[in-house]
N, CA, C and O of each residue as an XYZ file, in Angstrom:
440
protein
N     -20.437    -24.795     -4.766
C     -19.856    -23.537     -4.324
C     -18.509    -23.326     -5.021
O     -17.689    -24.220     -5.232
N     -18.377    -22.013     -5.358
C     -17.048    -21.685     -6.138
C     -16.014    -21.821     -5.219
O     -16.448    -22.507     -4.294
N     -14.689    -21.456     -4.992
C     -13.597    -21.060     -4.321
C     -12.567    -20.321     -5.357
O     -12.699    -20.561     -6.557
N     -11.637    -19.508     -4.952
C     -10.138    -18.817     -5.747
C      -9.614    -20.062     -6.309
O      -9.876    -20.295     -7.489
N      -9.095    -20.678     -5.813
C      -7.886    -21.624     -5.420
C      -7.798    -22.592     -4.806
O      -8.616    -22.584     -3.886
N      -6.912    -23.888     -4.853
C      -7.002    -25.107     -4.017
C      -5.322    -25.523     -4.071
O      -4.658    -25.507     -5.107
N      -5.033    -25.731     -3.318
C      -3.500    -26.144     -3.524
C      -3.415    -27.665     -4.242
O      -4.138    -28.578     -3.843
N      -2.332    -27.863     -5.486
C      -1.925    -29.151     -5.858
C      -1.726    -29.734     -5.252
O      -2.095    -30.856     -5.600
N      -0.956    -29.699     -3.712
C      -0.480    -30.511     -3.516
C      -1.224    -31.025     -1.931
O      -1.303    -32.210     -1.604
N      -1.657    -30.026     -1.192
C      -2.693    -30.754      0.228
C      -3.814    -30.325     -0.285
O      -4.669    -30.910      0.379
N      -4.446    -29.538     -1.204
C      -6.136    -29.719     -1.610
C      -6.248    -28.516     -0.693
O      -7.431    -28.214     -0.846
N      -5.672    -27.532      0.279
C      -6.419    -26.924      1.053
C      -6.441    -25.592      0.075
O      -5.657    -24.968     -0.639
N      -8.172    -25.530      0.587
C      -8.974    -24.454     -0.241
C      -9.090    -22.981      0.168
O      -9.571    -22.716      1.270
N      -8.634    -21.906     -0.741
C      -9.203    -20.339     -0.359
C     -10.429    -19.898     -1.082
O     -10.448    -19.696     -2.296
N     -11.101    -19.805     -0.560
C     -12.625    -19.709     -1.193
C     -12.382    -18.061     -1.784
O     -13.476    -17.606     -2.119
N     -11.670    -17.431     -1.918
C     -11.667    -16.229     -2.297
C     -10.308    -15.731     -2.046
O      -9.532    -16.184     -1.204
N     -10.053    -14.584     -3.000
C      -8.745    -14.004     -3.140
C      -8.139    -13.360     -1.763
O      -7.009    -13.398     -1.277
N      -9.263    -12.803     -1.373
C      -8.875    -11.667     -0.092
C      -8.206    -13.020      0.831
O      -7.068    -12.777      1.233
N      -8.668    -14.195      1.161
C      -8.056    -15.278      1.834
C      -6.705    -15.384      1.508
O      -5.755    -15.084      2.231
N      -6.682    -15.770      0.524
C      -5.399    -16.245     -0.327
C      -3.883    -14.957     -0.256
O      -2.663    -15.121     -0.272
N      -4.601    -13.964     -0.192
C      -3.760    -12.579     -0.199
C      -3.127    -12.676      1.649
O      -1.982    -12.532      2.080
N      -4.223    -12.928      2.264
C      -3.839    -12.707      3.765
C      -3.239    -14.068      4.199
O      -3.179    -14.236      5.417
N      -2.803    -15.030      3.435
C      -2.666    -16.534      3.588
C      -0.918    -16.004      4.201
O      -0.075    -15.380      3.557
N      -0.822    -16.534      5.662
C       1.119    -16.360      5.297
C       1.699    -17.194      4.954
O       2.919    -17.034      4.993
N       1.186    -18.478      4.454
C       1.826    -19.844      4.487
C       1.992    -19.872      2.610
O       2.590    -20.731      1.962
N       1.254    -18.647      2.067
C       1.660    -18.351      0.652
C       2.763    -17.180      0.109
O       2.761    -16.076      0.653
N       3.455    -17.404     -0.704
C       4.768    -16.340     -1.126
C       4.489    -16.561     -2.096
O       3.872    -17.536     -2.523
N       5.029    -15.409     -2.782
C       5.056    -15.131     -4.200
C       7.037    -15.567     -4.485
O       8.025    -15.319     -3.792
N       6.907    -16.124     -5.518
C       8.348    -16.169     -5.380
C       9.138    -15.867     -7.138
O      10.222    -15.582     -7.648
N       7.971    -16.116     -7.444
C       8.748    -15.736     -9.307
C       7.112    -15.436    -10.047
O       5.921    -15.274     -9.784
N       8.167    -15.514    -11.207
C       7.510    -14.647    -12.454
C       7.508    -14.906    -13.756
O       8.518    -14.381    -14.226
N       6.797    -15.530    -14.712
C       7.006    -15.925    -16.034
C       6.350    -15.560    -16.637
O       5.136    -15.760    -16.648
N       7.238    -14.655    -17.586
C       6.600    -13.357    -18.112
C       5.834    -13.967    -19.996
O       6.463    -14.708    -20.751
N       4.992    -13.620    -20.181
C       4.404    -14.088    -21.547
C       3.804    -12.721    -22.039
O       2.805    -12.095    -21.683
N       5.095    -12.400    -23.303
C       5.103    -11.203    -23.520
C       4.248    -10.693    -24.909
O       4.311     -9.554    -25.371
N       3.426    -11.827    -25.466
C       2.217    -11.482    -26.485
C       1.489    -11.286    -25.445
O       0.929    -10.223    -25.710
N       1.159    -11.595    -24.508
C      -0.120    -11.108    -23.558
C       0.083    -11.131    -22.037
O      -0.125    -12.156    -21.387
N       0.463    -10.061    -21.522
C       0.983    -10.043    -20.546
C       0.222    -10.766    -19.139
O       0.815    -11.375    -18.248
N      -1.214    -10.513    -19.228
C      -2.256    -10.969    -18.383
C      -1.969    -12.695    -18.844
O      -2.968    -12.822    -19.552
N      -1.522    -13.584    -18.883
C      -1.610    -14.752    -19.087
C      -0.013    -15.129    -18.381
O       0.346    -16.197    -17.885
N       0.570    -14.171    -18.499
C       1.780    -14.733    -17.697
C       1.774    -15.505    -16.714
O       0.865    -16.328    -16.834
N       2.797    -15.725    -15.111
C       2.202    -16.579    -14.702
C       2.877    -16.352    -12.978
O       3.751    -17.022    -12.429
N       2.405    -15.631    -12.646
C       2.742    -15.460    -10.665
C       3.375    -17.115     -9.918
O       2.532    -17.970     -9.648
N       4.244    -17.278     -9.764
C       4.847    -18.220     -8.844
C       4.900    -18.293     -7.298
O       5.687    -17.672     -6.583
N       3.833    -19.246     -6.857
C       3.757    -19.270     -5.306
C       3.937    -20.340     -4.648
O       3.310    -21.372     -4.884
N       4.866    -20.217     -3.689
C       5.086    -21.622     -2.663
C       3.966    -21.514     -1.573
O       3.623    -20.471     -1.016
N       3.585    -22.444     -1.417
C       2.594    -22.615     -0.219
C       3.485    -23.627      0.916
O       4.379    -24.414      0.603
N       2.935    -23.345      2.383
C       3.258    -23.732      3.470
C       3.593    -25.466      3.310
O       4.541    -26.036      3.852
N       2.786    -25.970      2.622
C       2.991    -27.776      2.330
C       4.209    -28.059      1.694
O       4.478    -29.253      1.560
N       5.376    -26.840      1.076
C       6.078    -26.726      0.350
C       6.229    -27.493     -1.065
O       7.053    -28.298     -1.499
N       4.924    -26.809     -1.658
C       4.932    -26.964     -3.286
C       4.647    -25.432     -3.657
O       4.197    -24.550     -2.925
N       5.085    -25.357     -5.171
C       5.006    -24.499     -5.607
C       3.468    -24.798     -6.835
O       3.094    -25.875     -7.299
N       2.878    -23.405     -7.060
C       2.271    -23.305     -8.237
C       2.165    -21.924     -8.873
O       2.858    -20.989     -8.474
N       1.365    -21.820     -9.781
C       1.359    -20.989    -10.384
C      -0.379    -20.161    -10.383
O      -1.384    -20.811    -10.091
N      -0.435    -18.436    -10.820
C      -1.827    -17.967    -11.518
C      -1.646    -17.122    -12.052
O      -0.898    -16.236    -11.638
N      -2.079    -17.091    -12.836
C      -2.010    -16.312    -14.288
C      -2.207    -14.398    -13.810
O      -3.156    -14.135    -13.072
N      -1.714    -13.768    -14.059
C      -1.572    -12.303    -13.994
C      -2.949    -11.690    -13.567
O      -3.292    -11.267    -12.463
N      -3.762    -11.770    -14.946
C      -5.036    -11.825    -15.060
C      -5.761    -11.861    -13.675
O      -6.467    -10.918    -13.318
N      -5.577    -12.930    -12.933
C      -6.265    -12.983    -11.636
C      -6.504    -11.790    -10.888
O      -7.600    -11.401    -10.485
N      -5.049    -11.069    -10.686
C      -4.928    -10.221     -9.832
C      -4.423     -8.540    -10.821
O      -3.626     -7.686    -10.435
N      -4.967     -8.551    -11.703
C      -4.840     -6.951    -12.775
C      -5.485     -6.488    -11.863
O      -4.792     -5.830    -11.086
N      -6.798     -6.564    -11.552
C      -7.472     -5.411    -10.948
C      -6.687     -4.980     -9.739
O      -7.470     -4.437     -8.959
N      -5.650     -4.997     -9.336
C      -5.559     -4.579     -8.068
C      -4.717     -3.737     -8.445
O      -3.907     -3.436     -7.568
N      -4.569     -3.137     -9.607
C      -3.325     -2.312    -10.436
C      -4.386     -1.240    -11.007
O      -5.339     -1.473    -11.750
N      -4.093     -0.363    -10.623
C      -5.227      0.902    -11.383
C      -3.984      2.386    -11.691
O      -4.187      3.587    -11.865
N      -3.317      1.948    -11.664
C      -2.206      3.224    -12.587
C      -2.203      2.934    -14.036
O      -2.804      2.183    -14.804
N      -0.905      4.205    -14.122
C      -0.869      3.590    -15.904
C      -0.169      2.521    -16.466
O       0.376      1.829    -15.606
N      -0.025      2.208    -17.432
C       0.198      1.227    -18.580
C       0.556      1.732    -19.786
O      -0.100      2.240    -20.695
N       2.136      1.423    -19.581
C       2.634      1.983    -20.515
C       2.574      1.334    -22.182
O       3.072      0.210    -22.254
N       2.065      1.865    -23.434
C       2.117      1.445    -24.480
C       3.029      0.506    -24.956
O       2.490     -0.526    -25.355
N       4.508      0.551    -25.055
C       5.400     -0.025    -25.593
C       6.319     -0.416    -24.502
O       6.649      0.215    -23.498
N       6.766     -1.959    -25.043
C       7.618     -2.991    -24.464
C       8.840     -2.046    -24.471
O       8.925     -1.429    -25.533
N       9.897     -1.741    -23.492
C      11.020     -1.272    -22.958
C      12.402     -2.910    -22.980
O      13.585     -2.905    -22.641
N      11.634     -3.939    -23.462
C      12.534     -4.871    -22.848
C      14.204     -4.878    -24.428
O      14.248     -4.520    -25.605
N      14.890     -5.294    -23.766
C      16.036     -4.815    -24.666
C      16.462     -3.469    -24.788
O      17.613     -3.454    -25.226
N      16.194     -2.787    -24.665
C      16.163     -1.362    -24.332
C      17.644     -0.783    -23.235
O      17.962     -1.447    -22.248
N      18.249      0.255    -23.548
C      19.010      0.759    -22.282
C      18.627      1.120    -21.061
O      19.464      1.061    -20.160
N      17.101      1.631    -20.739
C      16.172      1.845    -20.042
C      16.109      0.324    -19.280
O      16.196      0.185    -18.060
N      15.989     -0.466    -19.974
C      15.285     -2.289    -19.363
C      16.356     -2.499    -18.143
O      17.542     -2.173    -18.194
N      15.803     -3.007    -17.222
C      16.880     -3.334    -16.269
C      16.722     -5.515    -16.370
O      17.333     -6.330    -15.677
N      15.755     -5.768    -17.417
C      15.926     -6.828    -17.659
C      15.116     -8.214    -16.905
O      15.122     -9.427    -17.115
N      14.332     -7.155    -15.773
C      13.831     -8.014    -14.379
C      12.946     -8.989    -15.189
O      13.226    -10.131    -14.823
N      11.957     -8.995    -16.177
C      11.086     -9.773    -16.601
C      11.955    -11.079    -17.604
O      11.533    -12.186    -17.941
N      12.874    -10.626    -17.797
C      13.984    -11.709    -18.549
C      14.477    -13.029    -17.244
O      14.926    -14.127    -17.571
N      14.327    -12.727    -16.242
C      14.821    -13.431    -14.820
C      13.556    -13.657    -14.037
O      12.812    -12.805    -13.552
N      13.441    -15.138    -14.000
C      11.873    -16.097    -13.239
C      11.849    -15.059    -11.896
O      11.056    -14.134    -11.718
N      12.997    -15.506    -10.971
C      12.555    -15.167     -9.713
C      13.157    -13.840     -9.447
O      13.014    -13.575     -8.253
N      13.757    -12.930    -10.073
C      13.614    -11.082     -9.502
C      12.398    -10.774     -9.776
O      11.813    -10.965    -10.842
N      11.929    -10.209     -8.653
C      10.785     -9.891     -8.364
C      10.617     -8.224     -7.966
O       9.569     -7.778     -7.498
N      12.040     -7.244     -8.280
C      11.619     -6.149     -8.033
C      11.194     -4.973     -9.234
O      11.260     -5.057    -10.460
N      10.809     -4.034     -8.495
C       9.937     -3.416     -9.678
C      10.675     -2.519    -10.705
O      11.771     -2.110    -10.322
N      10.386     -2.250    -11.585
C      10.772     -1.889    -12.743
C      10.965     -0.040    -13.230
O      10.101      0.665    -13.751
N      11.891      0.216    -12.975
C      12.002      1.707    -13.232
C      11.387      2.085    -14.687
O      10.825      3.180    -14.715
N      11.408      1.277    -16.020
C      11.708      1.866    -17.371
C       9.968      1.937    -17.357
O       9.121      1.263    -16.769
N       9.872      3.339    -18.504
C       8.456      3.238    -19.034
C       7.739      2.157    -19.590
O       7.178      2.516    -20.625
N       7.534      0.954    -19.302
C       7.620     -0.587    -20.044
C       6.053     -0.844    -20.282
O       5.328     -0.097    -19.624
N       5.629     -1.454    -20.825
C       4.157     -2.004    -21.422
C       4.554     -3.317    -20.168
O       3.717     -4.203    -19.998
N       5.490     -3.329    -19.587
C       5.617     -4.862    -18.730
C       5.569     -4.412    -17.562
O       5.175     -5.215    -16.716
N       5.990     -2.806    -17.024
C       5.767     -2.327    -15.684
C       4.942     -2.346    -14.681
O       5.235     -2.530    -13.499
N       3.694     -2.119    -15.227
C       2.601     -3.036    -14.590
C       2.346     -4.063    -13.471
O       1.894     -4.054    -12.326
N       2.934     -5.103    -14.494
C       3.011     -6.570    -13.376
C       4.178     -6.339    -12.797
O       4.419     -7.385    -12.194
N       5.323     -5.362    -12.560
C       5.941     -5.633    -11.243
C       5.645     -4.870    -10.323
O       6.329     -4.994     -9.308
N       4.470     -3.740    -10.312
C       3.889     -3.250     -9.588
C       2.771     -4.481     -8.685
O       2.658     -4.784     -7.497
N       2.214     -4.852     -9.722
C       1.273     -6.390     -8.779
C       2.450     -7.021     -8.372
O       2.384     -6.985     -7.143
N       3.260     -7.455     -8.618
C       3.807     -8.319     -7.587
C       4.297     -7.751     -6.208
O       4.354     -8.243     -5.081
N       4.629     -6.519     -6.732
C       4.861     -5.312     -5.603
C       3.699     -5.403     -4.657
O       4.065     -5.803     -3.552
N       2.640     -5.202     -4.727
C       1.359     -5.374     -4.050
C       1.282     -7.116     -3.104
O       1.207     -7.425     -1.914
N       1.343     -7.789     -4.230
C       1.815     -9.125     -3.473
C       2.525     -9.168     -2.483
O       2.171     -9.336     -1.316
N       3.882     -8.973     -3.028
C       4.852     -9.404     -1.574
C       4.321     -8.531     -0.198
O       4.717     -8.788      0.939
N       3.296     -7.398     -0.548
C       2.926     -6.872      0.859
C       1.631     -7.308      1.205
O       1.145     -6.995      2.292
């Protein structure tokens, strides 16, 4: 049998995302942004056993159905810089090709 996820550090298993989303003993807490491919980046979550891990963007794109902006904003006067910083986690005003994922994390923290 498949499952989402298993924690590193107690093994306890979410057999599926919708689990893992409604989990409260999981937070999102940072962000490491990998800016040749944004879907490979990497969501930072503490779980209740207090370890942290990581999942790749990718996992959770689909839950993002707006637009996507063409071109990277980062360096920019527009950039407010959030993807340059692991753990700011708020969302991103500039037209960015990176705006995206702080909308999913936006979705996350709720």
């Amino acid at each position: 049998m498949t499952h989402f996820n298993v924690c590193p550090n107690c093994s306890f298993i979410w057999q599926n995302r919708d689990q893992f989303l409604g989990d409260p003993g999981v937070e999102i807490i940072g962000y490491q942004v990998q800016f040749e491919n944004l879907t490979a980046g990497l969501f930072l979550f503490n779980h209740s056993c207090k370890t942290t891990f990581s999942l790749e963007v990718g996992v959770f794109r689909d839950l993002y159905s707006g637009p996507v902006f063409e071109e990277r904003a980062t360096g920019s006067d527009t950039c407010p810089g959030h993807c340059l910083h692991q753990n700011t986690l708020d969302p991103c005003p500039a037209a960015c090709e990176c705006a995206f994922v702080r909308e999913i994390i936006t979705l996350l923290k709720h």
